[in-house]
C-alpha positions in Angstrom: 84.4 14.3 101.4 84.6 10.8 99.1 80.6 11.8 98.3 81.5 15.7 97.1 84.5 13.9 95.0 81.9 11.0 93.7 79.7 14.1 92.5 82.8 16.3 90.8 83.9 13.3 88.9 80.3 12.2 87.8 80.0 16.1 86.4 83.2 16.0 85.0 82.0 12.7 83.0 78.9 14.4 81.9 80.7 17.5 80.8 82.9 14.8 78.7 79.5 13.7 77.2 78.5 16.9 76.5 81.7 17.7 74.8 81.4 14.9 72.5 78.2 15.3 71.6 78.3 19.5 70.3 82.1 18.4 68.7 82.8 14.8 67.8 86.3 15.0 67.1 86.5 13.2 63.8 89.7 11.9 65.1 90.5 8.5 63.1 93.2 6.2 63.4 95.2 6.1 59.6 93.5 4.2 57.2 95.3 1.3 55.3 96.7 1.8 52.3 94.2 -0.8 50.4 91.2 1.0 49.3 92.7 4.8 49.1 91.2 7.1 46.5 88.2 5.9 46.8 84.9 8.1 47.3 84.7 6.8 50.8 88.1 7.2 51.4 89.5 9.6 49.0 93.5 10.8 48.7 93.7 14.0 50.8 96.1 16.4 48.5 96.7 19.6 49.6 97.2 23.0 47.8 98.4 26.8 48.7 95.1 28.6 49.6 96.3 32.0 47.0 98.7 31.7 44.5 97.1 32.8 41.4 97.2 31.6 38.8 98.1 28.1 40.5 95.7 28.1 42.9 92.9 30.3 43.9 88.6 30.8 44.7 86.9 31.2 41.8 83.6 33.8 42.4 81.6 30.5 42.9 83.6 29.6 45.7 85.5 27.1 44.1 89.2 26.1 44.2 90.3 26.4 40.4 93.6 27.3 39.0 97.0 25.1 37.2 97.6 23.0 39.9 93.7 22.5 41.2 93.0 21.4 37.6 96.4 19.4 36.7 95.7 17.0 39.7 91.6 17.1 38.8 92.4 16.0 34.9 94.7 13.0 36.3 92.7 11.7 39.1 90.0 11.2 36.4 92.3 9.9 34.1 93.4 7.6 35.9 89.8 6.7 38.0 91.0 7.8 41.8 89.3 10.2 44.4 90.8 13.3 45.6 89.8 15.6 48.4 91.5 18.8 48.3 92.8 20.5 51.7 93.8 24.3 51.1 96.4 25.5 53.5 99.2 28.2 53.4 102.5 26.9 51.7 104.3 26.3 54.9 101.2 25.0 57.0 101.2 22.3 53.9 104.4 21.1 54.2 104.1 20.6 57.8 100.3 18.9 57.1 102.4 16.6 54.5 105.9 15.7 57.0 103.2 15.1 59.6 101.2 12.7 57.0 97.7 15.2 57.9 97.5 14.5 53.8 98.5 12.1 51.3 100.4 14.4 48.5 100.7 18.4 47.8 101.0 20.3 44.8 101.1 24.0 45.2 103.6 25.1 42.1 106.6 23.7 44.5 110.1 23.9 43.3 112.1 20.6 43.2 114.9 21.2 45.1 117.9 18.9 46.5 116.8 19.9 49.8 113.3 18.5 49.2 113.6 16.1 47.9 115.4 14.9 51.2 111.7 15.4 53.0 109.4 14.2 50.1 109.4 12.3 47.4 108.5 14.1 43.6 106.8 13.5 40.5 108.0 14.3 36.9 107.9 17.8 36.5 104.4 19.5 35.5 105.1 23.2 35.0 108.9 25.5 34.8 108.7 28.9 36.1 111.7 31.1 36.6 111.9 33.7 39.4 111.2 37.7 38.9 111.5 40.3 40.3 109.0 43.3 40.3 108.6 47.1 41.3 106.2 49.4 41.7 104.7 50.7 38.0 106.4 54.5 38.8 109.8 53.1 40.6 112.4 54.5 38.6 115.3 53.8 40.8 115.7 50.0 40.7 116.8 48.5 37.0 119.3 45.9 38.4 120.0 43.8 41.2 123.1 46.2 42.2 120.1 48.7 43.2 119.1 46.7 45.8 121.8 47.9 47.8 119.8 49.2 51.1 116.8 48.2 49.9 113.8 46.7 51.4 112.7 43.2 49.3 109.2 40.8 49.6 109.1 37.4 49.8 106.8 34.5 49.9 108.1 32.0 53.0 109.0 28.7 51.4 109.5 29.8 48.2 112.1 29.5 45.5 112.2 33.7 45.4 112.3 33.5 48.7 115.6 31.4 48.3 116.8 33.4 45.3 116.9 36.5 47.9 118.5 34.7 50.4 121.6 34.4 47.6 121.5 38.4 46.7 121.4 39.5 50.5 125.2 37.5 50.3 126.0 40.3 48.2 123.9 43.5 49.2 122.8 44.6 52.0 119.2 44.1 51.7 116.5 44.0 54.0 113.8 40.9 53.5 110.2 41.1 54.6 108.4 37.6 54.6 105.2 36.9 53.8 102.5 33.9 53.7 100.5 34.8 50.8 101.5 36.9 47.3 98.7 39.3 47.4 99.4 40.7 50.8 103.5 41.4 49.4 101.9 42.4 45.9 100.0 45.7 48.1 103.4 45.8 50.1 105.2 47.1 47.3 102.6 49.1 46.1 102.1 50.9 49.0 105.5 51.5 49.3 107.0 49.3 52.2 108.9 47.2 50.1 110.7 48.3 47.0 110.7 45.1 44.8 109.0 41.5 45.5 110.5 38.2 44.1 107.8 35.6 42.7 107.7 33.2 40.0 106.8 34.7 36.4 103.7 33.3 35.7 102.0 33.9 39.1 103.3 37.8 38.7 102.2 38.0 34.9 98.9 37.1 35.6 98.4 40.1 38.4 99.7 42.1 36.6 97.5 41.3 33.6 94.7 41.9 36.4 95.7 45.6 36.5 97.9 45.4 39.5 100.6 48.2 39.4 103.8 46.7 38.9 106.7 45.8 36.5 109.4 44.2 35.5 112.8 45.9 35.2 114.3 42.7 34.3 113.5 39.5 32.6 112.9 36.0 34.5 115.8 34.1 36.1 116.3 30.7 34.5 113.0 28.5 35.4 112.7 26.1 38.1 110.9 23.4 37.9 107.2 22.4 39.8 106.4 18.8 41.4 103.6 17.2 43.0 105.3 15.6 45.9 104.3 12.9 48.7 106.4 12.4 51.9 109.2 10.2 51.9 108.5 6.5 51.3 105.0 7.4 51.3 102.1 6.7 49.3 104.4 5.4 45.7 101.1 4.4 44.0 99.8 7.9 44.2 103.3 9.1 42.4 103.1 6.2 40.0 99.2 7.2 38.5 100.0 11.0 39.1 103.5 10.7 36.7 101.2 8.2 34.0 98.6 10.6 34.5 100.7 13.6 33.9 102.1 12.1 30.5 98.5 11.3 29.5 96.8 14.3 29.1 100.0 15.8 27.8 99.2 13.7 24.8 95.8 14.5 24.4 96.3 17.4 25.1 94.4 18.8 28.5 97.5 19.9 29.8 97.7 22.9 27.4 94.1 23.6 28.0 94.3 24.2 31.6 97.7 26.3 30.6 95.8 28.5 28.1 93.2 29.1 30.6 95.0 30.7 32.8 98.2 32.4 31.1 97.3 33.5 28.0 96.2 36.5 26.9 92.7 35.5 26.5 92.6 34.7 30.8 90.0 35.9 32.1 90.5 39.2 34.1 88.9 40.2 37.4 85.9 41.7 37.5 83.8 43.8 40.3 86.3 44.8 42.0 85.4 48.8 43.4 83.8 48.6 47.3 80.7 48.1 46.1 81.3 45.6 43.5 83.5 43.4 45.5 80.3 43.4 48.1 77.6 42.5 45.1 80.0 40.2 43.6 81.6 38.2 46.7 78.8 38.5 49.8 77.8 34.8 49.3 81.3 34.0 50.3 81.6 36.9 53.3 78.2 35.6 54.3 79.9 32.0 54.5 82.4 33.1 56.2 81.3 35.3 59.0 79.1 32.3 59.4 82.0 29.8 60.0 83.7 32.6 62.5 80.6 32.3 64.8 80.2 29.2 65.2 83.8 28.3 65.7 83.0 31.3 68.4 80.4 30.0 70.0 81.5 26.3 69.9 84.3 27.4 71.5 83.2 29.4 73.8 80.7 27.3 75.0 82.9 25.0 76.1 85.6 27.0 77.2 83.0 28.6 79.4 82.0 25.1 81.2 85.6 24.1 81.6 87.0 27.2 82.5 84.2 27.5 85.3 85.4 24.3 86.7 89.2 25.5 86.8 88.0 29.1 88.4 86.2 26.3 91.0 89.4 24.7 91.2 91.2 28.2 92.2 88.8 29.5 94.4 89.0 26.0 96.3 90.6 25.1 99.9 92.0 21.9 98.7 94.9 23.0 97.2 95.6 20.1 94.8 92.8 21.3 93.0 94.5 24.7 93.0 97.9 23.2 91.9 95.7 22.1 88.9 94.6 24.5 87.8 97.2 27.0 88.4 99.3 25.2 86.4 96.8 24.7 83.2 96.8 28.6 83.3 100.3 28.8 83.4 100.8 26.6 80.5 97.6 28.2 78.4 98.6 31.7 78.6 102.2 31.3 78.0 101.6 29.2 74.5 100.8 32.0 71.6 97.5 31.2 69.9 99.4 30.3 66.8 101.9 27.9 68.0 98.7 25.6 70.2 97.2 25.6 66.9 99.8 24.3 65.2 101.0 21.8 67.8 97.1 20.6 68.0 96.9 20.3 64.4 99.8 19.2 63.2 101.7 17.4 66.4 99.1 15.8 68.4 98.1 14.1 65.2 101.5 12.6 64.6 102.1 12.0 68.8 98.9 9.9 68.9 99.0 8.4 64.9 95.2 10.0 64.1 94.0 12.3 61.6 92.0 15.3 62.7 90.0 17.9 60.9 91.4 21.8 60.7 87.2 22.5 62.6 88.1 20.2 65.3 91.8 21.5 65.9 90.8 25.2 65.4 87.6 24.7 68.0 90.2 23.1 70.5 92.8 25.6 70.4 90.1 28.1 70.7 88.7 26.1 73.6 92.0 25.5 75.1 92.6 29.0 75.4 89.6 30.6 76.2 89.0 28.9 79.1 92.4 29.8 81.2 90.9 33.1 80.6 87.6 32.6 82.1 88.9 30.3 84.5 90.7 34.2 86.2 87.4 35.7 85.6 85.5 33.5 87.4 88.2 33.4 90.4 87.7 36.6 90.3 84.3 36.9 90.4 84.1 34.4 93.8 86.9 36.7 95.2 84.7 40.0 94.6 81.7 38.6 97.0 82.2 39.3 100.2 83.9 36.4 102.4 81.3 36.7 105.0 78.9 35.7 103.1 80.3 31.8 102.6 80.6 31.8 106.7 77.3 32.5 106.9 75.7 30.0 104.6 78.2 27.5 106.2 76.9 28.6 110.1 73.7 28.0 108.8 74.4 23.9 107.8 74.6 24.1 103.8 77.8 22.9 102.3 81.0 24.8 100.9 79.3 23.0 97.2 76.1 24.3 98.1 77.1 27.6 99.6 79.0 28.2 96.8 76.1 27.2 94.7 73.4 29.2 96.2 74.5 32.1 97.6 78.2 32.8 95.6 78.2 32.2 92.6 74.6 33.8 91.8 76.7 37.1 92.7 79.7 36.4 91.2 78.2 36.4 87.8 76.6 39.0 87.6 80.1 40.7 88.4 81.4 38.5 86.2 79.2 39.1 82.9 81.2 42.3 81.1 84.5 40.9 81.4 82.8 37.4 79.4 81.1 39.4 77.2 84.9 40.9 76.5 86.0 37.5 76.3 83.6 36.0 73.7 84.9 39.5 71.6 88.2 38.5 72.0 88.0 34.7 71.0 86.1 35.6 68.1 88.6 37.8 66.9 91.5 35.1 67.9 89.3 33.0 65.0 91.2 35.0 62.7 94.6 32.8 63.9 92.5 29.7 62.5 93.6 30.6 59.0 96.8 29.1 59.4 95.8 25.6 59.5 93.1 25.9 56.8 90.0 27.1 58.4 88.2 29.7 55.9 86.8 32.1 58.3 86.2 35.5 57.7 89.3 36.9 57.5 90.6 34.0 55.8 87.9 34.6 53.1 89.0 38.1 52.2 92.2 37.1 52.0 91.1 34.4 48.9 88.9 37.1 47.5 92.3 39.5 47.6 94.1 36.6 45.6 91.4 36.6 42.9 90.6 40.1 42.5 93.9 42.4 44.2 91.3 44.6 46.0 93.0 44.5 49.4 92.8 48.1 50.4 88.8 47.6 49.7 88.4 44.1 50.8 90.1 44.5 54.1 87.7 48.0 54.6 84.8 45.2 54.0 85.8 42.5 56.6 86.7 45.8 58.9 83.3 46.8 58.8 81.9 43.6 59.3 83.6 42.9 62.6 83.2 46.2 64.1 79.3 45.4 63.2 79.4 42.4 65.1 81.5 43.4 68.0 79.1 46.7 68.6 76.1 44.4 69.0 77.8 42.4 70.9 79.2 44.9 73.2 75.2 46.5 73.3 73.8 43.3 74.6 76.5 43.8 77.1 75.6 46.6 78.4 71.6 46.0 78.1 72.9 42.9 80.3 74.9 44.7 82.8 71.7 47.4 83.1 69.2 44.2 83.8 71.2 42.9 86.2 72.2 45.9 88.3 68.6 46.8 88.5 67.2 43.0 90.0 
């Protein structure tokens, strides 16, 4: 018995190896203060992934936009490093509580209730809120005409706020949303009948031909701030706010305005099927690329470990049954979403390390792929017939080596459709990954969405592509499943 337990933890400890080598975790403990914004250890600032005109992918696949090139023109002014971290506008206020980054800016209102969280510069930018309807909605004209109606919103947002206020006085229905594009086509396509957003973000798609209007004119503006968290990082605020004031002088600041608001901006361009495909397949390419190997990372692993907890199951000793039992328990009873987000953003803070959005996306997906193939390959032992382990045991081989030789040869070859399924379903659970900055493939039609407002023919695209994918896959399945019914 102490020999069999010798071997499992010896190939537990090489699995550990193995992990470490395909995924170093990247995991650091947080750097001192001392030689920040420096090109070896630059200022991690984080910014909304779309929000055009503030921040968006240009066609080149770069982040460009007010806010991208405010905090660009003042790091070189005032000679620091920054490394920009796109996330959502929620999933960067959490990455900036949980100090994942050193400052955001992402055309965020200074509010009271802030500024009890984080700590803001002088103002850069005033925006009021607006509202907008669909191009032929002749109903709405005032807020009164709300009454019953359905209303978008951005989560986080100052509109979002400014709703909150009018549903005190109408009954109004609010549909929340993480990005403006995807509320933008809401209204369009008739879901919602108005969407709240600040001014300039909703001038500028509708400049890019987007079918909306405004029946009214902007409320009174609100004012934008790059912020830190609380107490944290002052030097950053001190050469953003002298930065700031600089190239207000010389004038940069109203070149980076002009560039994106007035009515020389450049509109979007390529945007029927085909175009958006000629135009933007460098990016899908890149992006279908980071989906499989965050897929086959993943699954890699998941496969290993979740072999050892289907072991664990199918075991006599029932302490390693209690084990594993209870990891699949906890696994399939935590939505995909919510591990992610407690890997990323709360394990980080628990254990006072950083940790990349690759390394938290691959161990969520990890995580909870392998509770899955752990009841697959319980499974698979259960389907072989019982006998068969009494007889290699009659015949003087272990339960390790019974189960080695003669069980689990069987097993997966029972087992191989339902992990071909699985590896189809983890790579569509990449699509999750978006939430804590990961720019997979659906995550890259979204930023093509905020830059162009082709959703109906950009999500047709990325629906194609996966359904290309996942019909190869499933053939190899099946020229699998042939094979191995036939030996």
């Amino acid at each position: 018995m102490h020999k069999h337990k010798r071997k499992l933890f010896t190939f537990i400890m090489a699995l550990a190896s193995m992990a470490a080598i395909f995924i170093p975790l990247q995991a650091e403990a947080t750097e001192t203060e001392s030689n920040k914004g420096t090109p070896e250890n630059p200022y991690l600032i984080t910014t909304d992934v779309t929000y055009t005109p503030f921040e968006f992918q240009n066609a080149d696949g770069e982040y460009v936009g007010i806010d991208v090139d405010i905090i660009k023109a003042i790091a070189e002014d005032q000679g620091f490093e920054i490394e920009l971290r796109p996330l959502n506008f929620s999933a960067g206020l959490q990455a900036l509580e949980t100090n994942q980054v050193d400052g955001m800016i992402a055309a965020m209102s200074i509010t009271p209730e802030r500024e009890e969280s984080f700590d803001f510069s002088d103002p850069y930018f005033e925006a009021g809120t607006v509202m907008a309807i669909a191009e032929d909605n002749e109903e709405i004209t005032t807020y009164e005409d709300l009454e019953g109606k359905t209303v978008a919103v951005k989560v986080g947002t100052t509109g979002a706020n400014f709703v909150n206020e009018l549903t005190k006085e109408y009954d109004i229905e609010v549909n929340q949303f993480d990005d403006s594009a995807t509320m933008y086509e809401d209204v369009i396509a008739g879901h919602s009948d108005a969407v709240f957003d600040d001014y300039p973000v909703m001038a500028y798609a509708v400049q890019q031909g987007l079918a909306l209007k405004f029946p009214l004119e902007p409320e009174a503006g609100d004012v934008y701030g790059f912020a830190v968290n609380k107490d944290q990082n002052p030097e950053l605020l001190e050469m953003f706010n002298e930065g700031l004031a600089n190239i207000q002088e010389n004038g940069t600041y109203d070149e980076i305005i002009d560039t994106y608001i007035s009515e020389d901006a450049e509109e979007a361009t390529g945007t029927g099927l085909f175009g958006l495909i000629a135009s933007n397949w460098p990016d899908l390419a890149r992006g279908l690329g980071q989906t499989l190997v965050l897929t086959l990372i993943s699954f890699g692993i998941a496969l290993v470990l979740g072999t050892i907890l289907g072991l664990f199951n199918a075991s006599p000793n029932k302490v390693l049954n209690a084990i594993s039992s209870i990891y699949i328990t906890i696994m399939r009873g935590i939505p995909l979403i919510v591990l992610a987000f407690f890997i990323y953003f709360s394990v980080p803070q628990l254990f006072n390390i950083k940790m990349t959005a690759f390394v938290a996306g691959v161990s969520t997906l990890t995580l909870n792929t392998a509770a899955y193939i752990s009841e697959q390959v319980r499974g698979g032992i259960l389907a072989v017939a019982k006998g068969q382990l009494e007889a290699g045991r009659s015949l003087g081989l272990s339960y390790n080596t019974s189960m080695r030789k003669i069980i689990l040869p069987q097993a997966i070859k029972i087992m191989i459709p339902s992990l071909i399924n699985q590896f189809v379903i983890t790579l569509k659970d990449t699509s999750i990954l978006s939430v804590i900055g990961i720019v997979e493939l659906t995550q890259t039609g979204r930023i093509i969405i905020a830059r162009t407002y082709s959703s109906g023919s950009m999500w047709l695209i990325v629906g194609i592509i996966y359904i290309v994918i996942i019909t190869l896959l499933t053939w190899v399945s099946s020229v699998l499943e042939r094979r191995l019914s036939n030996d």
